[in-house]
C-alpha positions as CSV (number, residue, x, y, z in Angstrom):
1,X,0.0,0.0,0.0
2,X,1.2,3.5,-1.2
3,X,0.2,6.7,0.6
4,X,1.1,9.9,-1.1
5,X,0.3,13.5,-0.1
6,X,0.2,16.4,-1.9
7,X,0.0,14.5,-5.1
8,X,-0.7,17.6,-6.9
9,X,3.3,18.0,-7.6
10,X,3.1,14.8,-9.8
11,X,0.6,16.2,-12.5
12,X,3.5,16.8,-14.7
13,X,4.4,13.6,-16.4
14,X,7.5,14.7,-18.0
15,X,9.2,15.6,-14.0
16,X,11.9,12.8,-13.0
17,X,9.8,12.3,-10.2
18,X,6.5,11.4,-11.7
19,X,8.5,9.7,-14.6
20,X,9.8,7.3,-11.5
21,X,6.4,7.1,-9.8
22,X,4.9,5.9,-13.2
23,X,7.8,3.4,-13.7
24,X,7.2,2.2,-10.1
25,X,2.9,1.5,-10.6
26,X,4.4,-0.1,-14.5
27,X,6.3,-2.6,-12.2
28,X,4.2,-3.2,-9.7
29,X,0.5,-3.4,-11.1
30,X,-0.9,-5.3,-7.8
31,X,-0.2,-2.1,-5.9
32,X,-2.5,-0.4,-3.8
33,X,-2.1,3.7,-3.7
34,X,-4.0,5.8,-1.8
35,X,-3.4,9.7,-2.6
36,X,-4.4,13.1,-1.2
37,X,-4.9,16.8,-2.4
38,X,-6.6,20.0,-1.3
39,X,-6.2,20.7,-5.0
40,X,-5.7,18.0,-7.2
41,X,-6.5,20.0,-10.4
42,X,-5.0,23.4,-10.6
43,X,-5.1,24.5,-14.3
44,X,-7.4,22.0,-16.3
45,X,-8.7,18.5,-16.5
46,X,-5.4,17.0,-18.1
47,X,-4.0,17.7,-14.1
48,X,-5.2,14.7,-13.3
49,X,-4.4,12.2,-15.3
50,X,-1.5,11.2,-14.3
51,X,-2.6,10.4,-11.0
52,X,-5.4,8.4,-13.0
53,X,-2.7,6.4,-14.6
54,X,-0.9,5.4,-11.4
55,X,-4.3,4.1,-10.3
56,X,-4.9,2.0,-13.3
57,X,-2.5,2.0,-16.0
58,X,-4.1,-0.8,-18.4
59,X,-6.9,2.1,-18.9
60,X,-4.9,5.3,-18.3
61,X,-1.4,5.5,-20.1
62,X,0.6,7.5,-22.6
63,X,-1.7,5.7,-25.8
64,X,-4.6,6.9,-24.4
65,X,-3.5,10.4,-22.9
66,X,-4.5,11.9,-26.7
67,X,-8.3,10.7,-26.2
68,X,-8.6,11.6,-22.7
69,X,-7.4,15.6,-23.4
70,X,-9.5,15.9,-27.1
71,X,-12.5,14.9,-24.5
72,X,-12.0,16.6,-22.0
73,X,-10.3,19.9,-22.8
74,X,-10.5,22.7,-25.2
75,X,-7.2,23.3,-27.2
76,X,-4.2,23.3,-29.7
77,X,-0.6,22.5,-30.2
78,X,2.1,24.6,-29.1
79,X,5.5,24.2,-29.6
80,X,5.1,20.0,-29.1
81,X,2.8,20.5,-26.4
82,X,-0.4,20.9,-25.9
83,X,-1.9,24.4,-24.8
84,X,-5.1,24.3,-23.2
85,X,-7.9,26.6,-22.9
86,X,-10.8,25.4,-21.3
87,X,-12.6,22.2,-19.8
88,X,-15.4,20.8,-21.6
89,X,-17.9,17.5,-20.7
90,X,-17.4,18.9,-17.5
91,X,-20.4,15.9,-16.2
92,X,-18.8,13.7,-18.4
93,X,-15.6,14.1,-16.7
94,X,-16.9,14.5,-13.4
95,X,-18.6,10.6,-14.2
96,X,-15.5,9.1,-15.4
97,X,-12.7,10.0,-12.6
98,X,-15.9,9.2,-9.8
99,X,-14.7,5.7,-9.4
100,X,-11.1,7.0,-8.4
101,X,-12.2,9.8,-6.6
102,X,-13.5,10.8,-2.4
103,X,-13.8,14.1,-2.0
104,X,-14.1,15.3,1.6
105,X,-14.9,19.5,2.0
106,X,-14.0,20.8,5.3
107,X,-17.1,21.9,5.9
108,X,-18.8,18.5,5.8
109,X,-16.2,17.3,8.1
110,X,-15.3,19.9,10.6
111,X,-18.8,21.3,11.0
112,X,-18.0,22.7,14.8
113,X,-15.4,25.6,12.6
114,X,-16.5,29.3,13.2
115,X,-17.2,31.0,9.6
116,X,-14.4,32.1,7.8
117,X,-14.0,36.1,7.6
118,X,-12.4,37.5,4.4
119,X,-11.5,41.6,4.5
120,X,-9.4,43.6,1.2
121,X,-7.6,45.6,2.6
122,X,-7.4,48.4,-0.6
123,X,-4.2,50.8,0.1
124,X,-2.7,53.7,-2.0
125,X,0.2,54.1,-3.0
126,X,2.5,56.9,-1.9
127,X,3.0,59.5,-4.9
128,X,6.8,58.5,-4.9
129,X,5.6,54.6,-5.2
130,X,2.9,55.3,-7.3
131,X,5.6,57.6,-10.2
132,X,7.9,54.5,-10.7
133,X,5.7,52.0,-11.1
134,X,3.4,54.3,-13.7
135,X,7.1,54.5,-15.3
136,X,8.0,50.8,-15.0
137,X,4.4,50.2,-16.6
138,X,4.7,52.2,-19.1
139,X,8.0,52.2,-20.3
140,X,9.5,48.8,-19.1
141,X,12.3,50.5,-17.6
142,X,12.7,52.3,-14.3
143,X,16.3,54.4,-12.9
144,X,17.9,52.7,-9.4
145,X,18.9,54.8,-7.3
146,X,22.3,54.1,-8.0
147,X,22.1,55.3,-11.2
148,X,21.7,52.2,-13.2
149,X,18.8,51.0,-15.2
150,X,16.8,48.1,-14.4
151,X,14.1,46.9,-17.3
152,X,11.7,44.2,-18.3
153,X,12.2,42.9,-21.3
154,X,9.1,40.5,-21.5
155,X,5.5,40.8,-20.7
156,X,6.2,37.7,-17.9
157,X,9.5,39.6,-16.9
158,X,7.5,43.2,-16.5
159,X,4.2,41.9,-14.6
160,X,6.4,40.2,-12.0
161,X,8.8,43.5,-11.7
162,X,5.2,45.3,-11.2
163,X,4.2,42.8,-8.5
164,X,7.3,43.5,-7.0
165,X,7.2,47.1,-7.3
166,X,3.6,46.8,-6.2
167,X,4.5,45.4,-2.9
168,X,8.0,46.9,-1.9
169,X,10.1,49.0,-4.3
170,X,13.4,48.0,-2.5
171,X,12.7,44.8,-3.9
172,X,14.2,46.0,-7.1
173,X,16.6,48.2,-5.3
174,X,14.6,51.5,-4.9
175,X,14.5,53.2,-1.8
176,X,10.9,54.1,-1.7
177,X,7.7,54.0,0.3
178,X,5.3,51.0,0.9
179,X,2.0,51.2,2.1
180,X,2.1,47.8,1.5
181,X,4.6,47.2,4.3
182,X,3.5,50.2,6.4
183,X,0.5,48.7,6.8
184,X,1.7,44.9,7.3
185,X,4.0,46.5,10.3
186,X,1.1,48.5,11.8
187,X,-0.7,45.3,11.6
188,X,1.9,43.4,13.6
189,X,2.1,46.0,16.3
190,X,-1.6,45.7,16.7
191,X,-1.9,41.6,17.1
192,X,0.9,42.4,19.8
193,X,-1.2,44.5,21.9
194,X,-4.9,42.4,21.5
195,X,-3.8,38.7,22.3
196,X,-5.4,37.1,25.6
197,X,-3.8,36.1,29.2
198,X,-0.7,38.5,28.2
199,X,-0.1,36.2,25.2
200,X,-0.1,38.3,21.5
201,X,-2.5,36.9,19.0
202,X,-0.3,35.0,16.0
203,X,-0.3,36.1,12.8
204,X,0.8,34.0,9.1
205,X,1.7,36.4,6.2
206,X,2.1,34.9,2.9
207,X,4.2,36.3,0.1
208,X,4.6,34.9,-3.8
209,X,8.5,36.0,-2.9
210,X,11.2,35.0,-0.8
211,X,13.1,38.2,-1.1
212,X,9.9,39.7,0.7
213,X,9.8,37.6,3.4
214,X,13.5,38.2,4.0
215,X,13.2,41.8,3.9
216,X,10.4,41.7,6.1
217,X,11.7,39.3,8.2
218,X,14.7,42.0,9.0
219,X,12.0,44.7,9.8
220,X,10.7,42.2,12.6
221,X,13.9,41.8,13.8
222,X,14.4,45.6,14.3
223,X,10.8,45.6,16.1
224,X,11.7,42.8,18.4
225,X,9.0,40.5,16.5
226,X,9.7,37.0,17.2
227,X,9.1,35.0,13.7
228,X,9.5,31.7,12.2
229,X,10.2,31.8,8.3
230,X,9.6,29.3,5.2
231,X,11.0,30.0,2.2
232,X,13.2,27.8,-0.3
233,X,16.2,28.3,1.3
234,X,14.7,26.8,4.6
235,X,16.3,23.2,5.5
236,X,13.9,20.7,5.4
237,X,15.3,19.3,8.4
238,X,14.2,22.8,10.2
239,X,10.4,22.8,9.1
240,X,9.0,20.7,11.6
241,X,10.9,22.3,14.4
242,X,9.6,25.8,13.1
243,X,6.4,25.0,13.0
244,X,6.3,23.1,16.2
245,X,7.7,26.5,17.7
246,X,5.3,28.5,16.1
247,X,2.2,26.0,17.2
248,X,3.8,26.0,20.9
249,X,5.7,29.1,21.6
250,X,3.3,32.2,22.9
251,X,6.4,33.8,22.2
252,X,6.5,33.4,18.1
253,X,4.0,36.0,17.4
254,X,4.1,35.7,13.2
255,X,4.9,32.9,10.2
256,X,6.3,34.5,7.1
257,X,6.5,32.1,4.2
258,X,6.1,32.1,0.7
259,X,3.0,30.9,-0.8
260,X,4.9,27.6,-2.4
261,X,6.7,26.7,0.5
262,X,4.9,27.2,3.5
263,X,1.5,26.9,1.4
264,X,1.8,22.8,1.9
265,X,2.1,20.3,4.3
266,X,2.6,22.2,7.6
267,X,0.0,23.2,10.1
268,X,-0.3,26.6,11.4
269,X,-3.7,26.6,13.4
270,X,-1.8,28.0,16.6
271,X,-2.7,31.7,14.5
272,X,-6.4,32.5,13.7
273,X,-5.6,35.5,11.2
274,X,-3.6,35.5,8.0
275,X,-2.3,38.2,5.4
276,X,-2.0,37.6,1.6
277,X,0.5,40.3,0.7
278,X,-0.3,39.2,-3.3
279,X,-1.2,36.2,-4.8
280,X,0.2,32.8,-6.6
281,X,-0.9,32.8,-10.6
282,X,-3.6,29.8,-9.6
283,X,-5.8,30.3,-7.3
284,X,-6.1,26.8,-5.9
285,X,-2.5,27.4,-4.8
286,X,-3.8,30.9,-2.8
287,X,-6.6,28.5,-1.5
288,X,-4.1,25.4,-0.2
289,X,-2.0,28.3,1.1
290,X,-5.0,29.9,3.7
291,X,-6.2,26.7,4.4
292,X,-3.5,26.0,6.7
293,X,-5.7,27.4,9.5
294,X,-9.2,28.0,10.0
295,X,-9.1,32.2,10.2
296,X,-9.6,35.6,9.6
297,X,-8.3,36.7,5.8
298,X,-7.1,39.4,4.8
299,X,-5.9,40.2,1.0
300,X,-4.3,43.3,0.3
């Protein structure tokens, strides 16, 4: 018997690691596997399969991958592969992967859970903040305060450099305002002063980038903010003992982490409140993110 979590990661077949999985179930067909997802289909029905072939593989393999997509999905061939644009036979599809298929809401199982509270927080930017990134957007090109030029030279390249801009300029090296920040930092000092029994309320703020969480990391340090943070560069070896701190310790007032990294796997229910500070391209990854408590949300 084979238990896999956050089986998600293995929708793309062409990854070493699914390519293994699949030579694994090839070799051993009398396997039993047993897999779980908050979001086992993140960008369109051909997510799944996969994991469908894993299950069976005499009725879900490479052969038939062609007939399951042109029935399921709307699209066309890009550059060898596949570029989809829509689901279709959406009962059709729903029918066909029942057999394979439990789903559980948390609703339905965790009935005694408060409702969930969701607040947008909508901030302007200062007039500094809001000139470069008018500049950036419309000219792809902004001046750092060294003198040097930083651009975006693709429309992928200039939305992310907006996002960053949009958040914290000094993520691209200018020394400029954030309301963003300003009000992330306000927010901090407040959950110190409201927590019962002398204890401060905790806090998770989620960020689509590490170099955010780092530089807020630093601003905590200068406030005296005890923190636990998750990003890619945090040893796997050190995530279980962070989180255990952060469940455990009244001290630990906030987890910073990045939407990929602290987003799975770990439990953060010790904290009741939690700040998007922007958002992953799919929103099933925003969703798998929050869902790591049962809370008050706030998206900025």
């Amino acid at each position: 018997l084979i238990i896999m979590d956050e089986v998600h990661h293995c929708r793309n077949g062409e990854t070493k690691s699914t390519r293994g999985l699949l030579k694994f179930f090839e070799k051993n067909k009398k396997a039993r596997v047993i897999m779980m997802s908050g979001s086992p289909i993140v960008n369109n029905p051909l997510d799944i399969y996969t994991m469908l072939m894993m299950q069976n593989s005499g009725r879900y393999n490479r052969k038939n991958r062609f007939e399951f997509l042109n029935t399921y999905a709307y699209w066309t061939p890009y550059r060898s592969k596949p570029k989809i644009f829509g689901t279709k036979n959406e009962r059709q599809f729903r029918e066909e992967i029942a057999p394979f298929t439990i789903r559980r809401k948390k609703e339905e199982v965790l009935k005694y859970l408060p409702d969930k509270y969701t607040r947008v927080a909508t901030l302007e930017m200062d007039e500094e903040h809001r000139e470069v990134y008018d500049k950036m957007a419309s000219e792809l090109v902004v001046m750092l305060d060294d003198g040097e030029e930083f651009n975006a030279p693709g429309v992928l390249a200039l939305l992310t450099r907006l996002r960053q801009l949009n958040l914290d300029p000094r993520l691209i090296g200018l020394s400029r305002p954030s309301s963003k920040t300003e009000f992330l930092l306000e927010m901090i000092e407040d959950f110190a002063d409201s927590g019962e029994n002398g204890d401060p309320r905790k806090l998770v703020v989620f960020s689509t980038f590490a170099q955010y969480v780092e530089l807020i990391a630093k601003e905590l340090d200068k406030m005296g903010v005890s923190h636990v943070d998750f990003t890619g560069k945090t040893h796997a070896d050190k995530v279980g003992d962070q989180v255990k701190a952060f469940q455990e310790d009244p001290t630990i007032q906030v987890a910073l982490g990045t939407i990929k990294v602290m987003g799975e796997g770990i439990t953060l229910t010790a904290a009741s409140d939690v700040i998007l500070m922007d958002r992953w391209w799919t929103p099933a990854a925003n969703n798998q993110a929050i869902d790591r408590l049962h809370l008050s949300l706030i998206h900025i």
